[in-house]
N, C-alpha and C positions, 0 to 999 in steps of 0.2 A: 530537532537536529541531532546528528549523531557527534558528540563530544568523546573524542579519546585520541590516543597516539596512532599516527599513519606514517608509512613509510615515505619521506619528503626529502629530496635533494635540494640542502642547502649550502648556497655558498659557505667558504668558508670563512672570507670577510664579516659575513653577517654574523655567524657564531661569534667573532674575536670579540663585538661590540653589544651583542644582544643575547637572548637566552631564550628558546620556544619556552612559550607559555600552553599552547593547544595548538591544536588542529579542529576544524567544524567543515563537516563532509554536509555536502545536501544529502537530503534523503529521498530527494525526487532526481538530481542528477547527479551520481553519486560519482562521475567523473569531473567535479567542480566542487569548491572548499575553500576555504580560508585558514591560514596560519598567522595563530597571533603571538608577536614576541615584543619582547620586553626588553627596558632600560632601565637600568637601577633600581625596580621593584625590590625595595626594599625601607622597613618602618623607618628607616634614620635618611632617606634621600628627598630631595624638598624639588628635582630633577627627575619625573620617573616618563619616559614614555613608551606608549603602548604603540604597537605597528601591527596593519592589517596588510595581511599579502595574498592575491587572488592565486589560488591556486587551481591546477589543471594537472586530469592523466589523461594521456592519450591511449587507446584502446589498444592491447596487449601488451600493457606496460603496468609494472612492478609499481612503481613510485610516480607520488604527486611532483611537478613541478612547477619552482614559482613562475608566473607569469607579469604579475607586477605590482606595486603598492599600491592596494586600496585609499589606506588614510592615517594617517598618524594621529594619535591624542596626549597632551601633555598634561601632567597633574603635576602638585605641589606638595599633595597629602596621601599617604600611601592609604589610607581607608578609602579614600575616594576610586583610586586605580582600580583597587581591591574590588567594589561595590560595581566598579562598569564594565571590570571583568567578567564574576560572575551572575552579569546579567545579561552580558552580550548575546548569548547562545539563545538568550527568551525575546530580546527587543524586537519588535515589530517594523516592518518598514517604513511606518511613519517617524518611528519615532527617530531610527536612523537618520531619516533626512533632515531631521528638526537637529540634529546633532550635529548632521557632517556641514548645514548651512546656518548657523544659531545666528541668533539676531544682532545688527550691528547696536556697537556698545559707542556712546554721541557722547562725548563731554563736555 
């Protein structure tokens, strides 16, 4: 996957409350991508989460835009956010689905 900065029209709402972390373009359709941003990524926040948003360019256009949220992940420990950030780019589709459906937790 291609990992770097792409030109993406984002609300401005979203900027007040979060911060782009990346962009990940396909490399098989390079009109189709994900922008991932962030919440309180930061070592002192016990609150941090991660937001995946499906993006889209329409053919003869400049810029991605969002199309809608993928999935939201929330952590407690910034090494952890850290560790599923930059592994996201590598995870395989399985493991995705093991993630976005994890097993229920029975008390």
């Amino acid at each position: 996957m291609n990992k770097k900065n792409f030109n993406v029209l984002i609300p401005k709402e979203f900027l007040d409350e979060m911060e782009v972390y990346s962009t990940i373009i396909s490399p098989i359709h390079q009109e189709m991508g994900i922008l991932i941003m962030s919440q309180n990524l930061n070592r002192m926040s016990n609150d941090i989460v991660i937001r995946l948003y499906r993006l889209q360019k329409e053919k003869n256009k400049k810029s991605y835009e969002i199309i809608y949220e993928l999935q939201a992940f929330s952590f407690s420990l910034y090494n952890q956010a850290k560790s599923f950030l930059d592994y996201l780019p590598n995870m395989s589709a399985i493991e995705m689905l093991l993630m976005l459906n994890p097993e229920p937790q029975y008390q």
